[in-house]
Backbone bond lengths (Angstrom), bond angles and torsions (degrees), N, CA, C in turn:
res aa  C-N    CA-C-N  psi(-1)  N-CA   C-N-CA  omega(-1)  CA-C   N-CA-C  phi
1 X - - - 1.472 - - 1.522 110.74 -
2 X 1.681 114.34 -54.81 1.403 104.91 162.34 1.496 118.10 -40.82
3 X 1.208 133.99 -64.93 1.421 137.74 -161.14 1.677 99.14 -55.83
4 X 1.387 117.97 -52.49 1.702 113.47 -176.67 1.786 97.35 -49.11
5 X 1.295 117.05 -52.20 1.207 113.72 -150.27 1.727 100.99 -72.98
6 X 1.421 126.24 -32.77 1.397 104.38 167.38 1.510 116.04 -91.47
7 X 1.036 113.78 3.92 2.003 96.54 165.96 1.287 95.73 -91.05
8 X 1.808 145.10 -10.40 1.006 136.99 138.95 1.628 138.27 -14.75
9 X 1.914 81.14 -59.82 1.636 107.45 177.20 1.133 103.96 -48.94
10 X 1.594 88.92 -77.85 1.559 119.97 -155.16 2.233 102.97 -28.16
11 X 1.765 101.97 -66.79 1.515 121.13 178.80 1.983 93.05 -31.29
12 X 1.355 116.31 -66.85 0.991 117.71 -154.68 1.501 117.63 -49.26
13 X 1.641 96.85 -53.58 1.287 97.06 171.55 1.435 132.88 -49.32
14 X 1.947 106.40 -56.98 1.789 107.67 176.89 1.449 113.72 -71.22
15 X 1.005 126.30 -14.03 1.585 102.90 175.82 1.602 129.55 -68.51
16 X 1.238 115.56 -0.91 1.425 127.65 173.03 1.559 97.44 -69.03
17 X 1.522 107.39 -50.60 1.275 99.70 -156.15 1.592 120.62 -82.55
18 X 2.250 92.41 -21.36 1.117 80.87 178.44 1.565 121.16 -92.27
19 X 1.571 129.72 12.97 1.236 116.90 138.90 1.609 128.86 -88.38
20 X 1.099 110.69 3.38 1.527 103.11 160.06 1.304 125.76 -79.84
21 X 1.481 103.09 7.97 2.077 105.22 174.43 1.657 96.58 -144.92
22 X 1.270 112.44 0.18 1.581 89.30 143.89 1.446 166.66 -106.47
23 X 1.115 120.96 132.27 1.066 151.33 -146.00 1.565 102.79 -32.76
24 X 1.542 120.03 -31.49 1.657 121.54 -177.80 1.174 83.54 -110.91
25 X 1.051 139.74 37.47 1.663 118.10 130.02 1.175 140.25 -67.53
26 X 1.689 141.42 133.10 1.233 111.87 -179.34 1.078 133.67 -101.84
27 X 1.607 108.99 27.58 1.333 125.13 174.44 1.364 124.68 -168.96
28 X 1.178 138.96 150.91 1.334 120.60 162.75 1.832 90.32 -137.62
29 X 1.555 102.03 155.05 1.755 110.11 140.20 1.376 139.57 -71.48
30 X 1.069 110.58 105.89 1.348 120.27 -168.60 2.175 109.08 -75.56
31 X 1.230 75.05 -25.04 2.030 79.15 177.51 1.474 113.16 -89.82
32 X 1.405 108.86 -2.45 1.578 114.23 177.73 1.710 91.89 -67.96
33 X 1.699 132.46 -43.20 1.216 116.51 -172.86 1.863 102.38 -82.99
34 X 1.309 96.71 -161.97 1.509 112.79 -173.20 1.504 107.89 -99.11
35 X 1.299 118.37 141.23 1.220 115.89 178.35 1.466 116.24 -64.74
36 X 1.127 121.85 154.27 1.465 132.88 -167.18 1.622 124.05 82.60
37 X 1.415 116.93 -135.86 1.731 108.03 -178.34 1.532 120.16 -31.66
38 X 1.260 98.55 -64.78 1.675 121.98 -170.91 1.761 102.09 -69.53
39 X 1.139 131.93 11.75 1.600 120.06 158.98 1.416 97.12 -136.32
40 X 1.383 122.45 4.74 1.552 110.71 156.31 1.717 110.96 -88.96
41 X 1.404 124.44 -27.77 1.345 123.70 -176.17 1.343 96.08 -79.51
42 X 1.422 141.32 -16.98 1.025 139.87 -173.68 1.620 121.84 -77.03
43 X 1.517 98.85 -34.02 1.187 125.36 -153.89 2.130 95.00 -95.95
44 X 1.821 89.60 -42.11 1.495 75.89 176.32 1.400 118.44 -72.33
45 X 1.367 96.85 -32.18 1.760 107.90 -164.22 1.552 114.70 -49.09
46 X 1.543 112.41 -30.24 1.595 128.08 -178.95 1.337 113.25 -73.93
47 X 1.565 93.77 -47.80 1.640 80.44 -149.39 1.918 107.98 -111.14
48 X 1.427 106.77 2.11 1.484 119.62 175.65 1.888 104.45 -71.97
49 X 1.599 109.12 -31.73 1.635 84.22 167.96 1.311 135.27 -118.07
50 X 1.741 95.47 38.49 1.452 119.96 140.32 1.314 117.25 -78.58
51 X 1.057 126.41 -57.29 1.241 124.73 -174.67 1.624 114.61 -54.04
52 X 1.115 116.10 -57.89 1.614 132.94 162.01 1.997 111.81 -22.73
53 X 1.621 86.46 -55.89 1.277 92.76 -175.05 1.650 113.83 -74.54
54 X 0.986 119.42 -2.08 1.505 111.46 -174.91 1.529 112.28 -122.81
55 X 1.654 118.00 -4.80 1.603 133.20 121.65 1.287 160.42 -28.87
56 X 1.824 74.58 -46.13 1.777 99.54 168.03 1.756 99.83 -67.82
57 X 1.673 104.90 -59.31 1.592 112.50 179.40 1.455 121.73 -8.48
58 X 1.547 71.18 -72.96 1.666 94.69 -173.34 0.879 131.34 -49.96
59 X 1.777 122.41 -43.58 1.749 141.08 157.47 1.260 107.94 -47.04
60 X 1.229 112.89 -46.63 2.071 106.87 179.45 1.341 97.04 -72.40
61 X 1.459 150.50 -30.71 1.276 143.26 -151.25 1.894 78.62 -98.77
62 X 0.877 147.10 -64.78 1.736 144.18 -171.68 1.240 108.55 -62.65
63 X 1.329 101.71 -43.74 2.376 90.86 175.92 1.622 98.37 -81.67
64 X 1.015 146.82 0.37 1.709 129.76 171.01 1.570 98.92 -100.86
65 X 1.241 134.58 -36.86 1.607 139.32 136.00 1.445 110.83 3.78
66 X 1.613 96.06 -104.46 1.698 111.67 164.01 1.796 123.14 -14.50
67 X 1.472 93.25 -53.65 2.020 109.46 -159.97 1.952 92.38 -73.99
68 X 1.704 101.45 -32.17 1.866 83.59 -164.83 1.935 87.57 -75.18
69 X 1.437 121.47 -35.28 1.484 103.82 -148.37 1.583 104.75 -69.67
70 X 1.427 105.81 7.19 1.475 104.65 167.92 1.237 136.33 -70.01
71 X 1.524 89.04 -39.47 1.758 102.22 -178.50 1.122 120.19 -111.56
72 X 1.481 89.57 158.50 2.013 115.92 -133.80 1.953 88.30 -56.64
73 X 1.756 118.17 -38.94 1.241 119.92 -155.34 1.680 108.96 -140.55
74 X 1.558 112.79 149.24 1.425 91.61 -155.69 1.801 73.19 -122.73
75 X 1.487 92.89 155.52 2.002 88.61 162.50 1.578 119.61 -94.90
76 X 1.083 87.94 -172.70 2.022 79.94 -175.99 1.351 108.08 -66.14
77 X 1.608 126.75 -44.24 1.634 116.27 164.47 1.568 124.06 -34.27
78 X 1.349 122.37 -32.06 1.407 128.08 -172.84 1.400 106.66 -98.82
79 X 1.524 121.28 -34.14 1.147 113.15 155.33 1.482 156.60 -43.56
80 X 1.712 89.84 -39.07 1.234 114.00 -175.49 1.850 106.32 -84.87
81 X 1.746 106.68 -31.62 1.316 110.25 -174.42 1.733 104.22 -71.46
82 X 1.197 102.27 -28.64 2.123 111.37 173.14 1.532 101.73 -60.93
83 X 1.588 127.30 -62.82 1.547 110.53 -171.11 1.458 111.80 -56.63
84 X 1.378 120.06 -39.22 1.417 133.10 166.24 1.450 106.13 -28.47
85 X 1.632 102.91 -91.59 1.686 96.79 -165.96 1.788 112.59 -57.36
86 X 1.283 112.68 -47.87 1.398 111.07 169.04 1.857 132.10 -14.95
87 X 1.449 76.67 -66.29 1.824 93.02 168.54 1.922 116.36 -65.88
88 X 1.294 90.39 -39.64 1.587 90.49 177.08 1.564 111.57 -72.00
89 X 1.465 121.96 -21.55 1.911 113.94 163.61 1.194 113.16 -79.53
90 X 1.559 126.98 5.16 1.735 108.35 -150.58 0.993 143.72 76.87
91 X 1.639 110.49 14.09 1.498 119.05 -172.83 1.726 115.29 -131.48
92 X 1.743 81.41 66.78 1.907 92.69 -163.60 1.582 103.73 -76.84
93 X 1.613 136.82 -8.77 1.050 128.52 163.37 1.723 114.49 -61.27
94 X 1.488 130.82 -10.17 1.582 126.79 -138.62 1.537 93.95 -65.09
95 X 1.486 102.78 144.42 1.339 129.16 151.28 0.825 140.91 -71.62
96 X 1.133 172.66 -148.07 1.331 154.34 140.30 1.477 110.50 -149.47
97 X 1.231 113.31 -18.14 1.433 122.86 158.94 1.284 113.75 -99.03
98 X 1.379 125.94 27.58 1.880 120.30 173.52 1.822 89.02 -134.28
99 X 1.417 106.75 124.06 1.307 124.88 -173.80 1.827 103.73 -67.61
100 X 1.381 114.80 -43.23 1.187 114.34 175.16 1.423 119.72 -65.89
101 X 1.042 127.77 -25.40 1.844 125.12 139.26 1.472 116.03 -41.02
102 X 1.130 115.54 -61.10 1.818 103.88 -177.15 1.237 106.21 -58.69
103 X 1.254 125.85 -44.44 1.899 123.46 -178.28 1.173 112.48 -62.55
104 X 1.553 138.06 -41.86 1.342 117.42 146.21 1.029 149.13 -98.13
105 X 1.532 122.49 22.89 1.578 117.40 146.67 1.444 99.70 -72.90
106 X 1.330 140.92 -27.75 1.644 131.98 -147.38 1.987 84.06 -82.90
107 X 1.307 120.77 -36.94 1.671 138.20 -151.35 1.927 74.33 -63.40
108 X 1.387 113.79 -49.24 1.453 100.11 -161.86 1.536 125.78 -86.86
109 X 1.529 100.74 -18.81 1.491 113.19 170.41 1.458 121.28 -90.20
110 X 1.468 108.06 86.58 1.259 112.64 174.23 1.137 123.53 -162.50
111 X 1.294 141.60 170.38 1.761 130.24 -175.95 1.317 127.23 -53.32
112 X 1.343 120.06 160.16 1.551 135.26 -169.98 1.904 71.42 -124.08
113 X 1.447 114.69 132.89 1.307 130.47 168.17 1.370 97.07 -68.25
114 X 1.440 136.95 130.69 1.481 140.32 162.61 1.954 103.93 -65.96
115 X 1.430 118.81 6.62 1.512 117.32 169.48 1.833 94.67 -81.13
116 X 1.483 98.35 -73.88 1.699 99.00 179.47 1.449 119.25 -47.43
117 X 1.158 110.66 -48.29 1.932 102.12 170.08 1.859 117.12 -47.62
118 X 1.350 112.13 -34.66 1.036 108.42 -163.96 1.712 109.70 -88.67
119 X 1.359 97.03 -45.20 1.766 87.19 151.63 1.609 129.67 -63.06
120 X 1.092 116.15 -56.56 1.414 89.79 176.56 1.731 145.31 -61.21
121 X 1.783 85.39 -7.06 1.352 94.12 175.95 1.521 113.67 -85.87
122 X 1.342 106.90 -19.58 1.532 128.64 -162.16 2.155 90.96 -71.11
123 X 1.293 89.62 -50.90 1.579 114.10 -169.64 1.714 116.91 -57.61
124 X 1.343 89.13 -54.22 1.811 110.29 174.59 1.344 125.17 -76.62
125 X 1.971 116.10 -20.33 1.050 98.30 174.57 1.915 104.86 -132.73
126 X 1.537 85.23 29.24 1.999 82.96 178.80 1.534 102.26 56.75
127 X 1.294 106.59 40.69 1.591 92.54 155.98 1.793 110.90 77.85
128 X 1.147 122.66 1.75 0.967 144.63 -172.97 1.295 147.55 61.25
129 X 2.075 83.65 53.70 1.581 105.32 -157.76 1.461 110.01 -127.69
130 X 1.804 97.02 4.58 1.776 107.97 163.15 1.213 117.67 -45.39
131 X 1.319 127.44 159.83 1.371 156.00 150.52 1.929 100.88 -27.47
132 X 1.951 96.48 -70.63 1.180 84.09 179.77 1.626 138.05 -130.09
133 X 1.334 73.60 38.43 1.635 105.45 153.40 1.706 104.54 -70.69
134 X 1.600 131.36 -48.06 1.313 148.46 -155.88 1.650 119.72 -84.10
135 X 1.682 87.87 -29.00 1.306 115.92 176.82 1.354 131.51 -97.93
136 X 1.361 116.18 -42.96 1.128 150.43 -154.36 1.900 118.37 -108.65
137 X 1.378 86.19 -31.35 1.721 92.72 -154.17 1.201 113.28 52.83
138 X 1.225 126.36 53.30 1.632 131.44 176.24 1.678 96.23 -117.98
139 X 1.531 101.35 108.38 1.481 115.56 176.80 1.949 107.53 -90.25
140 X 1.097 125.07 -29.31 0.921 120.51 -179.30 1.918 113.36 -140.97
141 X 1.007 95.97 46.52 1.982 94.31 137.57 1.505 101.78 72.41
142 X 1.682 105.17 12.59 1.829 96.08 -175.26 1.614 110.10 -71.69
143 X 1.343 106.56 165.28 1.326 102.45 174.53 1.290 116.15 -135.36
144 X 1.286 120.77 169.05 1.810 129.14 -149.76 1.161 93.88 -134.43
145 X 1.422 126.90 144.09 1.640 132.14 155.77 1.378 130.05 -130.17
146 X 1.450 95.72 35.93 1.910 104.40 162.56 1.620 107.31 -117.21
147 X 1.271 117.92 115.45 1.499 135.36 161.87 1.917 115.17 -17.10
148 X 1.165 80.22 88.67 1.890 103.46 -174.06 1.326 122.41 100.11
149 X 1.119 95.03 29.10 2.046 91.49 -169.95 2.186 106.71 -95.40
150 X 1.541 95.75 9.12 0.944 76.15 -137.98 2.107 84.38 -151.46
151 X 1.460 126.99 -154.45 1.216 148.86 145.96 1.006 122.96 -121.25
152 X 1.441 119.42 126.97 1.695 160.71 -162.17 1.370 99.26 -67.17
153 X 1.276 148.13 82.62 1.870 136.28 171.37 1.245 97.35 -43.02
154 X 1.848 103.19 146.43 1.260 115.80 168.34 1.234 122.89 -35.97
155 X 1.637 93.42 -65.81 1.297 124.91 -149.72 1.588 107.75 -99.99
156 X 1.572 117.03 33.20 1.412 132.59 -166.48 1.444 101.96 -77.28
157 X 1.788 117.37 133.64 1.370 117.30 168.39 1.661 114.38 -49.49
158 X 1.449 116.57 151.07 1.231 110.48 -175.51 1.615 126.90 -71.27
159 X 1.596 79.23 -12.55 1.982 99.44 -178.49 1.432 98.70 -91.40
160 X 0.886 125.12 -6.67 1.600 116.21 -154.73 1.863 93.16 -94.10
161 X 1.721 101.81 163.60 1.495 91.00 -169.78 1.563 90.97 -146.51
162 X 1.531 118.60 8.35 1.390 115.73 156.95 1.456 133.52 -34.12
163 X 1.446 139.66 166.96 1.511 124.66 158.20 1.499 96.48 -153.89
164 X 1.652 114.44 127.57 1.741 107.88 167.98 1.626 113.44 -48.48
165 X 1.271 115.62 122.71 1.152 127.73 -178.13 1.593 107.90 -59.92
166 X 1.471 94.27 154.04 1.959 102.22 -158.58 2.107 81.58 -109.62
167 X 1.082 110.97 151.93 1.184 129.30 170.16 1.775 132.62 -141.55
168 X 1.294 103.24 125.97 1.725 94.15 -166.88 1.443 111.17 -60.41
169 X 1.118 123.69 -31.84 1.684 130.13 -178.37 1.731 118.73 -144.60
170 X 0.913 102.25 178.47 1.944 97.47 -165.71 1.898 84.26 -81.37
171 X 1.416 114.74 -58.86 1.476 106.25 -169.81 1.536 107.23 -34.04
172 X 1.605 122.49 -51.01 1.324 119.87 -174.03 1.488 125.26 -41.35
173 X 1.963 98.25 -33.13 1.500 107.72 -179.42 1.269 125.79 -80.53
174 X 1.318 100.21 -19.35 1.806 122.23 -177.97 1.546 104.11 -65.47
175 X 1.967 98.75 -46.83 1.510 96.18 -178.11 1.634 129.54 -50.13
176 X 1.715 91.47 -45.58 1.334 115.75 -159.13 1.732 95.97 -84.84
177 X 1.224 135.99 -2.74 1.264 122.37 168.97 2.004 123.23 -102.23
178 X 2.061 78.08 -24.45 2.015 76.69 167.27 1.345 111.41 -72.81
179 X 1.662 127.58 -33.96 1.243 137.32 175.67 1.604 98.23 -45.17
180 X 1.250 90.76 -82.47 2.307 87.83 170.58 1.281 103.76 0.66
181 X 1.010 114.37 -98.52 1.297 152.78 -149.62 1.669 115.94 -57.13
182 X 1.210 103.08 -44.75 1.427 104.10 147.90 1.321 156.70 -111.63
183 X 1.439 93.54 36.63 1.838 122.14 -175.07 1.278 104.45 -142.88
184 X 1.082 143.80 -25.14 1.641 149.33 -171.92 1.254 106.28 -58.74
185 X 1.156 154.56 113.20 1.555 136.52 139.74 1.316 118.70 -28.56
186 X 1.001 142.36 -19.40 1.686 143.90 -170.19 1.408 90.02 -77.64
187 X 1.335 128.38 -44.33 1.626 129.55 -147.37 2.071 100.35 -106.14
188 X 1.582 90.41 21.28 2.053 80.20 -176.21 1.493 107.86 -93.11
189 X 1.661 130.72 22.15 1.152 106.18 146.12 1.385 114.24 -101.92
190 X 1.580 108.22 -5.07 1.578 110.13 -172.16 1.966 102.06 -62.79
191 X 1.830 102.82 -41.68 1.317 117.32 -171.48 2.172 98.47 -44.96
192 X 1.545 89.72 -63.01 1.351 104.88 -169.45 1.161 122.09 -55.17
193 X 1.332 123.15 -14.28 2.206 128.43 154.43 1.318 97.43 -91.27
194 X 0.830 147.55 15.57 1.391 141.05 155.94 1.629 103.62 -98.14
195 X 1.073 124.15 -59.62 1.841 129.00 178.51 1.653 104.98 -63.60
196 X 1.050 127.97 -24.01 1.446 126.46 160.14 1.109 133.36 -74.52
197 X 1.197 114.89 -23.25 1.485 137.34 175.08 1.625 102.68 -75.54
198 X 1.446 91.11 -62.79 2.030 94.89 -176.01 1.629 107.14 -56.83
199 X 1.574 120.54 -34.09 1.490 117.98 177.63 1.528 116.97 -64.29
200 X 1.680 119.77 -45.50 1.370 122.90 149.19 1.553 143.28 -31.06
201 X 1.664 89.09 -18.62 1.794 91.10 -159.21 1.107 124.95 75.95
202 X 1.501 119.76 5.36 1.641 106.25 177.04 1.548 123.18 -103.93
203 X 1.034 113.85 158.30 1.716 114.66 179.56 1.616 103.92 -61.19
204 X 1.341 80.30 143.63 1.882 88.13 178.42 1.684 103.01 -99.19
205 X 0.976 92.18 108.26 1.235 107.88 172.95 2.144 121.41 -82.86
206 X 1.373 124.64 146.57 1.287 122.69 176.24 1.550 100.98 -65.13
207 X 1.274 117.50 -52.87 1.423 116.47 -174.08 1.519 116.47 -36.07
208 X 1.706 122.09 -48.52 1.235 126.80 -152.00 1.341 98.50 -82.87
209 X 2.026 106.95 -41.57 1.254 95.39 -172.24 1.712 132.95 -57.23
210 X 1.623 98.23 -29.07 1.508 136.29 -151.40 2.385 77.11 -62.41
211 X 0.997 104.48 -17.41 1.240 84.23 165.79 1.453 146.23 -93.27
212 X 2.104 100.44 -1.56 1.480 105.56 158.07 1.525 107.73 -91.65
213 X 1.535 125.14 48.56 1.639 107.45 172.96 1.698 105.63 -107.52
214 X 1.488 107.47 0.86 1.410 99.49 -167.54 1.665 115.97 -40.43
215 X 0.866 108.67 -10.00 1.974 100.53 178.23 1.334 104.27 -121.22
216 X 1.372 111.25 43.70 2.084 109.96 177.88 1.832 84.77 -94.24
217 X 1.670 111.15 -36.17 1.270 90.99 -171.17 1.641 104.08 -133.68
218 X 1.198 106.74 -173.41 1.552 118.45 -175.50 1.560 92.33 -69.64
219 X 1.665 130.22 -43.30 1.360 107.32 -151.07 1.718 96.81 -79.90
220 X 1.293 123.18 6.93 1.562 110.29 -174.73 1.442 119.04 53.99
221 X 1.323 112.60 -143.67 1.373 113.13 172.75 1.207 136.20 -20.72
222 X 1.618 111.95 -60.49 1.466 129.57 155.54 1.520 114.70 -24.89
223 X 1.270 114.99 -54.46 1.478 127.10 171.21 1.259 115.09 -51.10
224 X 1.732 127.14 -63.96 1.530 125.78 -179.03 1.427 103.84 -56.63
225 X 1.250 116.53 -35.34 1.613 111.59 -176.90 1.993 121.02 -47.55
226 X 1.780 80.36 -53.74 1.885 101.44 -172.90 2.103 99.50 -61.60
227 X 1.202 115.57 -24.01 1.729 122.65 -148.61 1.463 75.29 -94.51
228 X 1.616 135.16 -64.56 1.183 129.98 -171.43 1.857 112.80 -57.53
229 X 0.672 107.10 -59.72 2.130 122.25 161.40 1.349 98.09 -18.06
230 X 1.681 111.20 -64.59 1.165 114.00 -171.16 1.670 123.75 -75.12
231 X 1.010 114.59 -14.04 2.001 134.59 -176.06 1.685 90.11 -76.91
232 X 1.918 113.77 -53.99 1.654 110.94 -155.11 1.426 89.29 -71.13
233 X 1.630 119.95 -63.53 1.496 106.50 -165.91 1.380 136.91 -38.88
234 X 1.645 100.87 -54.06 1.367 108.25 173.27 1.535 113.35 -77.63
235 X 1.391 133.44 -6.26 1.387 124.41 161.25 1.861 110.82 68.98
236 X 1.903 84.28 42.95 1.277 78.48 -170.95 1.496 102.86 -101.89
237 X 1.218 150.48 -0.35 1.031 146.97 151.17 1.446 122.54 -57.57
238 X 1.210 137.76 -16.32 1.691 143.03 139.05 1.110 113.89 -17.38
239 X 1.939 118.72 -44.25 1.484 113.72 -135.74 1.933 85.49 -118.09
240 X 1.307 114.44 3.84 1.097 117.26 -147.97 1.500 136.29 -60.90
241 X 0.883 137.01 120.97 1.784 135.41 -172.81 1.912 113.32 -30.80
242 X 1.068 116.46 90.63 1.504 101.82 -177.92 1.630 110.89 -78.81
243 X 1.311 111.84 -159.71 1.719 130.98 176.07 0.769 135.58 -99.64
């Protein structure tokens, strides 16, 4: 009876914590910890193997990419999986007989470094103690423009008709911001230091990329500066998601 009653304890106690860092959670409080170390380990511990996990995706969706544009003939299963991903980058014209189509759908299917995810999420949602980070599950600052899709900024121009996008779970936001990021026209030189890098042989690092975001925000430059600041301090490119 003693022994039931402390593996009782014991359950009671870790299960707080162990859904506050897992990964299918759709939320945690980030102000339940303390500001500084202990709500940055908190903050990575959750939401870095989301990001991871929707990386891996992507690498199996770019190496089966690569393997069909090899062969001479695809069947209708491989066919049908090509209009699929195609449409899902933005590239609903693709050919399949024009080689410069495979080189840029492949330019867009590829990793978001879990260094840059983790700063900008770190950046956009205070660590994940925003408004609508809390509300929203909006880790990084996307925005929506249909009337309720979303949360109203305070401090929103009166002309403006934006809304921070509302999200059922943080993974949802992770999705919807690597998608950003690699389908947007705003982000095709960010794509293009990333495809130079992989042609080089070198690791893609968040740091290097963090220099095609100049148009994620109004401050531009100012912005790649604060996202890179944030990669050296926390030393999160060390740990970083490779290819």
């Amino acid at each position: 009876m003693r022994l039931f009653l402390l593996l009782a304890l014991c359950i009671t106690i870790s299960l707080p914590f162990a859904l506050a860092y897992s990964p299918k959670a759709k939320h945690t409080n980030f102000l339940d910890y303390r500001a500084g170390s202990e709500r940055k380990l908190a903050f990575i511990a959750f939401l870095k193997p989301i990001i991871e996990k929707k990386n891996r995706s992507v690498l199996d969706d770019r190496r089966k990419l690569i393997r069909l544009s090899k062969k001479s003939k695809l069947n209708i299963r491989e066919q049908r999986w090509l209009r699929h991903i195609a449409q899902r980058y933005n590239s609903k014209n693709f050919n399949a007989h024009d080689e410069t189509h495979w080189f840029a759908l492949l330019n867009k299917i590829d990793l978001i470094p879990a260094s840059l995810a983790l700063a900008q999420a770190a950046k956009e949602s205070g660590w994940g103690t925003s408004r609508f980070t809390r509300e929203a599950n909006n880790y990084f600052g996307q925005w929506c423009y249909t009337t309720g899709c979303g949360l109203v900024p305070k401090n929103r121009d009166q002309h403006a008709s934006h809304e921070v996008a509302k999200y059922e779970s943080a993974e949802e936001s992770v999705i919807t911001y690597i998608n950003n990021l690699n389908t947007n026209p705003a982000y095709r030189n960010f794509r293009k230091i990333r495809e130079q890098l992989r042609k080089a042989g070198q690791t893609i690092t968040g740091y290097q990329l963090a220099i095609g975001l100049q148009h994620y925000s109004e401050t531009g430059q100012r912005y790649v500066k604060e996202v890179q600041a944030l990669i050296r301090n926390n030393k999160f490119d060390v740990a970083s998601v490779s290819g």
